[in-house]
N, C-alpha and C positions, 0 to 999 in steps of 0.2 A: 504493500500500500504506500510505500514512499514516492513513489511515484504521482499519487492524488495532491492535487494543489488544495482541492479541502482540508487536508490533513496534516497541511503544513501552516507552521505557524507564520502569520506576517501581519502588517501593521494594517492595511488597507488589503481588502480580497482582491485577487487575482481573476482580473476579469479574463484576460485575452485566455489563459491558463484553462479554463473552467469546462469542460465538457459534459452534454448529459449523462454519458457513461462513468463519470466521477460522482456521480451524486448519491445513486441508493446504495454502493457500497463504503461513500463516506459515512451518512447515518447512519447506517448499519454498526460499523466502528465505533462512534462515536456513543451510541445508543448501549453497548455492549462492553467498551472501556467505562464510562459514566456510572453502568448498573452496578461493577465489580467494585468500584472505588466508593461508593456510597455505601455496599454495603459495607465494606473496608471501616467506616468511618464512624458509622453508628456503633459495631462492634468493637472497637477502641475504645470507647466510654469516652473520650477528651469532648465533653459536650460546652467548651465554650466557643464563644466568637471562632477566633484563630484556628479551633481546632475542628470547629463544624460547619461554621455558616460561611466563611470565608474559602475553603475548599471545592462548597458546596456551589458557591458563586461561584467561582472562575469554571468548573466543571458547566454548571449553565451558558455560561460566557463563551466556550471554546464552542460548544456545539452552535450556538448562536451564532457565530463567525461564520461557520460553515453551512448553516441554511441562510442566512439571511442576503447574501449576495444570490443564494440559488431560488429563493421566493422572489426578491424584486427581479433578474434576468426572465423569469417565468409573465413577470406583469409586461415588462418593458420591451422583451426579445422575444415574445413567443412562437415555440414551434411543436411538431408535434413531440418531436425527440423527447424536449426540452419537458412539454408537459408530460408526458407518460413517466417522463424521471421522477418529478415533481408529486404529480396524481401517488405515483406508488411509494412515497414516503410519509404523504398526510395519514395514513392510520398506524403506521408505525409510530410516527412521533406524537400522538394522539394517545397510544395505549404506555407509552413513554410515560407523557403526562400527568397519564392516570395514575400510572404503577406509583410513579414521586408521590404524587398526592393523598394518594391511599398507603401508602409505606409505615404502617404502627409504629413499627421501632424507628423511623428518621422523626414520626410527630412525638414521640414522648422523649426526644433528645432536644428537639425543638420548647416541647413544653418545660424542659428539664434546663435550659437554659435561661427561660424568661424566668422562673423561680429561683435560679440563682442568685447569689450575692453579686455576683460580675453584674448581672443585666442592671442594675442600679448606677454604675459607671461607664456604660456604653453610653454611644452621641444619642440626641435624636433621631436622629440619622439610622443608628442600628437596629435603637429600638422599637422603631416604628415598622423598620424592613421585617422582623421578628415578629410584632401583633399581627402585621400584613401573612404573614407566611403560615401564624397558628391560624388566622382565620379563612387561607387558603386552602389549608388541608381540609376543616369540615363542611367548603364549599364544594370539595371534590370528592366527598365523602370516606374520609377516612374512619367515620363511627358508623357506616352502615353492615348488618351482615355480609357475610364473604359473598353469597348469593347473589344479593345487591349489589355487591361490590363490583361485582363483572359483568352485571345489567348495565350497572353504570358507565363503564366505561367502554362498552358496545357502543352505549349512544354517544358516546363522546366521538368517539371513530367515526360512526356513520354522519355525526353532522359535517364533521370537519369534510367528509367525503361528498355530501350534498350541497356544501356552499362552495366546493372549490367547483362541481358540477353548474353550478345554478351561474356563478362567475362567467366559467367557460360559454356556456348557452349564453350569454348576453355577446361575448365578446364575439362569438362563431355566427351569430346572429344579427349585428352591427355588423361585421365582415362579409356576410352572404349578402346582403342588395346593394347593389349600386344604377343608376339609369347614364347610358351616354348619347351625349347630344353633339351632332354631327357639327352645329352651328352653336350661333346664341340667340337664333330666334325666338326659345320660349323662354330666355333668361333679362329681359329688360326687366330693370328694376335694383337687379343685383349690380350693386358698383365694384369699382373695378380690382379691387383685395380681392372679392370674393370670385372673381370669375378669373383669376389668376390661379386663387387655390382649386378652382375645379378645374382648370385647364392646366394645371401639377397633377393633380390625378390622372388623369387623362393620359399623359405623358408617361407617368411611374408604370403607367401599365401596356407602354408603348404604342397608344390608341393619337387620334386625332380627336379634335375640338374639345370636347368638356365630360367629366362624369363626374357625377354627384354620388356620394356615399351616406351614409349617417354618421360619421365619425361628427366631432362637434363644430371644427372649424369647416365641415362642407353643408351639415345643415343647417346652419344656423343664419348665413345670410339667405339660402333657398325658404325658409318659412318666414324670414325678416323681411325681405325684398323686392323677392320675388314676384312682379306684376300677376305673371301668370295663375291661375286663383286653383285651376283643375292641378298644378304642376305642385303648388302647395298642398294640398289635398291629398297627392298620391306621396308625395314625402312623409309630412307628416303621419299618415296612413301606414307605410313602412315601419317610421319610427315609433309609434307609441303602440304598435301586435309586434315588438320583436320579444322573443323567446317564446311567445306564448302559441295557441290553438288556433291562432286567426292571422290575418295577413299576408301577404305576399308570399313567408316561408312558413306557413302554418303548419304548426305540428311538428316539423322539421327539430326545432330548439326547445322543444315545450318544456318551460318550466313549469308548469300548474301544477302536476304531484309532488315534484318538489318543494315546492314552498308548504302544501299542507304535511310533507312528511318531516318539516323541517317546525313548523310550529306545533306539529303533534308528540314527536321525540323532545324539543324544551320543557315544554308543559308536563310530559313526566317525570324528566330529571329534576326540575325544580320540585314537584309531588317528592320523588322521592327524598329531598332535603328538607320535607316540612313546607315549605312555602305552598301559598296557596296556589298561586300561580306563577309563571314565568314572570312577568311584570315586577310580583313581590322579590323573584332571587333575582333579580338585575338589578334593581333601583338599592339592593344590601349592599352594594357597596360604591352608590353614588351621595351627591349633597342630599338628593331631594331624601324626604324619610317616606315617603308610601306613593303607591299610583292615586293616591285619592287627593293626594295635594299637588302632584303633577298636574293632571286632572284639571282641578282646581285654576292652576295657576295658567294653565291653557286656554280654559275657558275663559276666564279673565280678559284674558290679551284679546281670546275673539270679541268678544264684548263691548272692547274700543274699538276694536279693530274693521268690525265685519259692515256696519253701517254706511263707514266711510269708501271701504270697497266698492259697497254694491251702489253707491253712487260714483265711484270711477266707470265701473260698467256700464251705468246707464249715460254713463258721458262717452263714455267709447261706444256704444250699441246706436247714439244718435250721431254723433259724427260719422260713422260708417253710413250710415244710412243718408245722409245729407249730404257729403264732400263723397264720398265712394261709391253711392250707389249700390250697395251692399244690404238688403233688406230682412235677412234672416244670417245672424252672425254667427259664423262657424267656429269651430279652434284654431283651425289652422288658417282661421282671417288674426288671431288675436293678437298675433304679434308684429305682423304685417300692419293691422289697424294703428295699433298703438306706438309704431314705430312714425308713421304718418302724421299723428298726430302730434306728439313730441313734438317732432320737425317744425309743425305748424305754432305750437305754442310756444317752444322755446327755440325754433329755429338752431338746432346741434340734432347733431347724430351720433352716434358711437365713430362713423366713417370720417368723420369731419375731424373728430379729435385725435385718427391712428397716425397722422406725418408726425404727432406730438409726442409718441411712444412707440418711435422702435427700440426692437427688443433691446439692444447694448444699451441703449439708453436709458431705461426701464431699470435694468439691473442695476447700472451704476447710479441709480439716482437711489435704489432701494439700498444699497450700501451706504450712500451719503447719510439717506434719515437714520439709519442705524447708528453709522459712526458717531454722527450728532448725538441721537438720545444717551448712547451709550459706550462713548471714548471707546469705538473701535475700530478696527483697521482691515481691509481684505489682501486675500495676496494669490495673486493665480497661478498656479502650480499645473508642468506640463509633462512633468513626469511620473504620471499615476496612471495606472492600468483604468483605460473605462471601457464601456460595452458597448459606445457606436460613438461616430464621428461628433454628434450634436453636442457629446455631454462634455462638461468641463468642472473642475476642481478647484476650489478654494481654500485655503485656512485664513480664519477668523483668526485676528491679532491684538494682542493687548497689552499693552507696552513691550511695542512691537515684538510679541513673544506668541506663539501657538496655543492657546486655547483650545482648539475645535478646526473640523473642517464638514465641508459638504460638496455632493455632486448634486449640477445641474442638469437639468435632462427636458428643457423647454416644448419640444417640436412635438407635434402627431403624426404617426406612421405607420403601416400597415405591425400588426404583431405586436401592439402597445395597447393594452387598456385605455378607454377614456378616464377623464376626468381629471381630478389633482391629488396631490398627497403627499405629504411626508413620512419618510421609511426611515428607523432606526438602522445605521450600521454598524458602529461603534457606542457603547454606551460608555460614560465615562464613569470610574471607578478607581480604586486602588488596589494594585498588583500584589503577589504576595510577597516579593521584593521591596515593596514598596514605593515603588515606581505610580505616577498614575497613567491612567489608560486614560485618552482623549475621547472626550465625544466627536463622532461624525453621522450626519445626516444624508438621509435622498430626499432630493427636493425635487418632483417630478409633477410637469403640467401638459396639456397639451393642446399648445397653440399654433395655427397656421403655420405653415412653416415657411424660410425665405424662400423667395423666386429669383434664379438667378443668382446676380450681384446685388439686389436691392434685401436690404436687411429685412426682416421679418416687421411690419407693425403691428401694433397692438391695438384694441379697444380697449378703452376707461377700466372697464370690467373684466378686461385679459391682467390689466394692471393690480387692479384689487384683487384678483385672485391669487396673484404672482406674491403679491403681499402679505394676504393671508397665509399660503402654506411657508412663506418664510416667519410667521411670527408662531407658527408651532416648531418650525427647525431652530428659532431662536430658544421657544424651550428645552427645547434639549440639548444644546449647545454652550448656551450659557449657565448650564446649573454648577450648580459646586459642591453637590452633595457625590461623594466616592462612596457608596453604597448603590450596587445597580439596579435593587426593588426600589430605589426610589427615588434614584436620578431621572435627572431631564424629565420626560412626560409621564416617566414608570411610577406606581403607586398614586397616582393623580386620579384625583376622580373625574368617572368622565364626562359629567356634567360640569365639569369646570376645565376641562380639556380643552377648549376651543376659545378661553378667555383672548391668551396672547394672540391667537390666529388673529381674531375679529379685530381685538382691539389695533393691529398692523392697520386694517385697512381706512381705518380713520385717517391715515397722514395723507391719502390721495385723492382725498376733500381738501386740503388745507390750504390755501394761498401758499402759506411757506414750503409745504412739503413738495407741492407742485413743481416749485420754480427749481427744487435739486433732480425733480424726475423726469419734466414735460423740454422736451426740446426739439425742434423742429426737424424732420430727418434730412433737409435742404439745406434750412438756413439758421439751422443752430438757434432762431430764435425762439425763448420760452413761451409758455405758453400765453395767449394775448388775454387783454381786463375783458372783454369781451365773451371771449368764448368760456374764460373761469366764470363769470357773471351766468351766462347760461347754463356751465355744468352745473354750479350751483344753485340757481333755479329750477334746475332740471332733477337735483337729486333726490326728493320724492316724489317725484310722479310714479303714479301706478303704488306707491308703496304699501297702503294698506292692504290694494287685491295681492303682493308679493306674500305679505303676512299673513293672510288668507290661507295661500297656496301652501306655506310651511308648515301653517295649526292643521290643513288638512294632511298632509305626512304624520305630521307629531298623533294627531289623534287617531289617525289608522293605526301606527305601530305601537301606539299604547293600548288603544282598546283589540288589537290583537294577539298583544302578548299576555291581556288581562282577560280573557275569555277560560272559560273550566275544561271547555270541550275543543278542540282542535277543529276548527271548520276546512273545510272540502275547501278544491279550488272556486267553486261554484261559492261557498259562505264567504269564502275571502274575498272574492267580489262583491258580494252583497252586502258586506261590512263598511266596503271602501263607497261604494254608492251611497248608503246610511252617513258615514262622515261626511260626503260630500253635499247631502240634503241639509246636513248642520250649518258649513261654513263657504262652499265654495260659492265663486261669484261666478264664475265662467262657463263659459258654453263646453255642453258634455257630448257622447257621443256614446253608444252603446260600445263599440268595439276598442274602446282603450283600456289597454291593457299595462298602464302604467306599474303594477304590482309587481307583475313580468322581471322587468327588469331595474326593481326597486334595491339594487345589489347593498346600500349600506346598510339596509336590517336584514337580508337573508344572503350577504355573503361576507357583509363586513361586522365592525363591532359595534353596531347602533341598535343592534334590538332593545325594544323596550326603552331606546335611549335616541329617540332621535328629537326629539322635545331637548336635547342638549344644548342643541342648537340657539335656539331662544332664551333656553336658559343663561346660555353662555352669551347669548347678545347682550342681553339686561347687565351685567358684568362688566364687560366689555366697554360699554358704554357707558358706561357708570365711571370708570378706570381711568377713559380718557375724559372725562367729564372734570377731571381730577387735572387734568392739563391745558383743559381750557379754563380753569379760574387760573392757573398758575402761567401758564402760555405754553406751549405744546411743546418747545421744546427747552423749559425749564430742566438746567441739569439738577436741582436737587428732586422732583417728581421725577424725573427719569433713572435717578440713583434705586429712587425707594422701589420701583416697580421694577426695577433690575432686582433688588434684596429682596424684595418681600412675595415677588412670584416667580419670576424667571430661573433666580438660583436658588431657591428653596427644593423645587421636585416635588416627589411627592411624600417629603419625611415630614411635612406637618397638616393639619386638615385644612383642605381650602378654602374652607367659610373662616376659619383664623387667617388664614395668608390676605385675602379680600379685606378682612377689618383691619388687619394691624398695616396693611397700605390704604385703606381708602378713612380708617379711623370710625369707619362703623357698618354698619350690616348694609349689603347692596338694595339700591332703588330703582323701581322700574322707570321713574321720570326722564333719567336723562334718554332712557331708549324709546318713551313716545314723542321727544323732544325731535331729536336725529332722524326718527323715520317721519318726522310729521302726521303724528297721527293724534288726534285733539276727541278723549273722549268726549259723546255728549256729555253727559252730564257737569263739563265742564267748558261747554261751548257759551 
């Protein structure tokens, strides 16, 4: 096995190195040296720190090294090799999981330590990783009979094997349609970024004139733009039946039994821990304390919220009908309309602001506002193995010294997931040398990609994304906790997981933050009082129907991971139409099959937790509310929110890290302030 670059020790993975045939006999190793040395370590008796929990760590840590460049190559590079490598390790490392968690003798070595005399002069730091780890084990059932016990961890396997499944079906399923058009005769409408990126596709695939995909940067000026009303129609029609029973590849990708086998198998493991329901074991170890105050706090938000919506609707439903001629408004008019109408009220467009944010630009200007908040420095490094041409490396500097690094990986391309994200590489810690181990991050989006020599632009909104997943790479980059249960984002709750994200994308509002990020891709000039005056005018429009659109997500995946009985794919439709007679404002359509490929609660880690979102807005918002009494880029609020969340982790509880930076418990006002949303009853 010397030979496996998995299995060899290095500072950064070895991308170029990395082959699928290196993978299931690296876990296999790694899974099977791990088991011998734990149990090695329990049967020693040395039940302190140094002799248990710090062994135990880095044994975590090694294997971490070696799947973690092989899960994100799987998101970023995928092929089939690649996945069948990947596929045939999720139940091994799965029953892996289990076997640690259910392990009697590693949990009463574990319990045997918190009752020490040592554990009273451990940091917070340890000791928090330690309550974190006993209340790990009886989440993974380490008090259930033996019986149980391999019930249990059946279903731990097969979900893990259902959402990597349910994953793929969205991504093979976005992959499987595209339409090509000879000309651009049905594409007026669409300016001229977007009919560059369809006419890049076109080309990638060695064809003439233009093809449209669903990836996000092809559909998104096609139902934005696009004149053509029948050509919106079949797009969007494409895009909202993929994976499911209906549309173009019907049945082809069907997720439908998956998702009821995926909320049927929760619902019993959470049974089996006592919890009432799935909902109850998700929300144990976030802020909120029950689904009934989630619930609550959801409903609330719609209660300002929803009013104000359905009078945006009726203000889009009558200008389509008046200025469009459009008499019966469809979905795939709604963005199309609304995009129109913008124009007309605030004369901006997302297109008008992209010469203002190409992408180098973009980036260097989100390093500016960083270095400003938080005396830092970047530095571009060209000698690090990465996995395609696009991506690029950095280390974060501070007095002028290595903290941290991260990879960039901007572009959308064929064998890449949509969406955005940040991936842990490196967790940072300390070695049993006593060295520390740096944090490094993936920071992965996927924007249009360049054409040509001309650099990539951006919309407003490619920028605030671009912001967002670096103000979660900021959490993890910046912490200073050397314990890796609860550096960076680890041990955080995940209701309060997405505070730094949000709160990044407040700087690409700001007058100031603008004029380090906005600059002309011609004429180097910043961005004009004019069109900021418009973006700013323009920044809540439609907001309350966007609030809408989130409480109807949040209230689907709460009130489905709070139901007793597992509903059919058939219930789970009829769940999602019930929340949407509650809250939506928008025009519906029988065959949307949004649920389909709803990947953050049935493939990622939002079940029961997508209401975090909001939660984490109100936070968020709240934060930087804290820098507009002080000015935004006040360096002593920008110290405390450096101390009191970025570098803490998760060694203390996040409702204390939020008071002892903001000096008291978070308010919803500054978030109906920012999105302009004015309860009545306060009109």
């Amino acid at each position: 096995m010397s030979d496996n670059p998995l299995l060899e020790p290095h500072v950064l993975p070895p991308f170029k190195s990395i082959e699928p045939e290196h993978i299931e006999p690296a876990v296999d190793t790694l899974i099977q040296e791990n088991k011998a040395e734990i149990e090695r370590l329990v049967e020693q008796g040395d039940y302190s720190w140094d002799g248990l929990a710090q062994p135990l760590e880095a044994l975590g840590d090694r294997l971490s090294q070696a799947w973690s460049p092989v899960s994100h190559l799987n998101a970023t590079m995928n092929s089939t090799a690649l996945r069948e490598a990947y596929q045939g390790c999720l139940s091994k490392l799965s029953a892996y999981g289990t076997w640690i968690g259910q392990h009697e003798g590693l949990f009463k070595a574990y319990q045997a330590l918190k009752d020490s005399d040592e554990f009273t002069r451990l940091s917070q730091a340890q000791q928090t990783a330690i309550n974190h780890t006993l209340r790990d084990f009886r989440l993974a059932g380490v008090d259930l009979p033996s019986a149980e016990k391999q019930r249990f961890g059946d279903i731990q396997a097969r979900l893990a094997e259902l959402a990597n499944t349910f994953s793929n079906h969205v991504l093979d399923a976005t992959q499987a349609w595209s339409m090509d058009l000879e000309d651009a005769s049905r594409l007026s409408g669409i300016p001229e970024s977007g009919l560059d990126a369809l006419r890049a596709n076109a080309e990638a695939k060695e064809r003439t004139g233009y093809r449209i995909t669903l990836d996000f940067p092809s559909f998104y000026p096609v139902i934005t733009y696009a004149d053509d009303r029948d050509l919106r129609e079949t797009v969007y029609t494409a895009f909202t039946t993929r994976a499911s029973e209906l549309g173009p590849n019907a049945g082809e990708f069907d997720n439908s039994a998956i998702m009821s086998d995926i909320v049927r198998l929760r619902q019993e493991l959470a049974g089996m821990l006592g919890f009432d329901t799935y909902a109850d074991y998700s929300l144990y170890t976030k802020m909120a304390d029950s689904p009934r105050q989630v619930m609550d706090f959801l409903l609330d938000l719609a209660e300002k919220a929803i009013p104000q919506a359905q009078e945006d609707m009726a203000t889009l439903r009558q200008y389509a009908l008046d200025e469009l001629n459009i008499e019966h408004l469809q979905p795939w008019d709604v963005g199309y309309v609304s995009e129109k109408l913008r124009q007309d009220r605030y004369a901006i467009s997302q297109e008008e602001l992209r010469p203002y944010f190409p992408a180098p630009q973009a980036v260097a200007g989100l390093f500016r506002v960083t270095e400003k908040l938080y005396g830092l420095s970047f530095s571009k490094r060209d000698d690090v193995p990465i996995w395609h041409p696009d991506v690029r490396y950095f280390d974060i500097l501070e007095n002028d010294q290595p903290i941290a690094g991260f990879y960039l990986d901007l572009y959308a391309r064929e064998g890449k997931r949509g969406g955005a994200w940040m991936g842990e590489c490196r967790v940072r810690r300390t070695l049993a040398d006593g060295s520390l181990q740096l944090p490094v991050a993936y920071l992965t989006c996927n924007f249009t990609r360049p054409v040509g020599s001309k650099p990539a632009l951006l919309t407003h909104d490619e920028v605030l994304t671009l912001f967002h997943e670096f103000g979660h790479g900021l959490h993890h980059m910046l912490t200073r906790q050397n314990v890796a249960d609860v550096s960076g984002i680890n041990g955080v709750a995940w209701d309060a997981v997405e505070l730094p994200s949000q709160f990044m994308e407040n700087f690409c509002w700001e007058r100031e933050g603008l004029d380090m990020i906005a600059s002309h891709v011609d004429t180097g000039e910043p961005l004009p009082d004019d069109l900021f005056d418009k973006l700013q005018a323009a920044r809540n429009f439609q907001s309350a129907m966007q609030m809408a659109r989130q409480l109807e997500f949040s209230l689907f995946d709460l009130q489905l991971h709070h139901e007793h009985d597992a509903p059919s794919a058939e219930g789970i439709q009829a769940l999602l139409d019930h929340v949407r007679d509650q809250v939506s404002v928008t025009p519906r359509v029988d065959f949307n099959r949004f649920q389909h490929s709803f990947s953050h609660i049935f493939a990622g880690g939002y079940a029961a937790g997508y209401y975090s979102y909001k939660w984490a807005e109100v936070l968020s918002a709240d934060a930087f509310a804290a820098f507009e009494e002080a000015g935004i880029f006040d360096a002593d609020t920008g110290r405390r929110f450096k101390e009191n969340i970025l570098e803490m982790g998760g060694s203390r509880d996040a409702a204390e890290l939020f008071e002892a930076f903001r000096g008291r418990p978070p308010s919803i006002d500054a978030l109906l302030r920012h999105t302009g949303i004015t309860p009545r009853d306060a009109a």
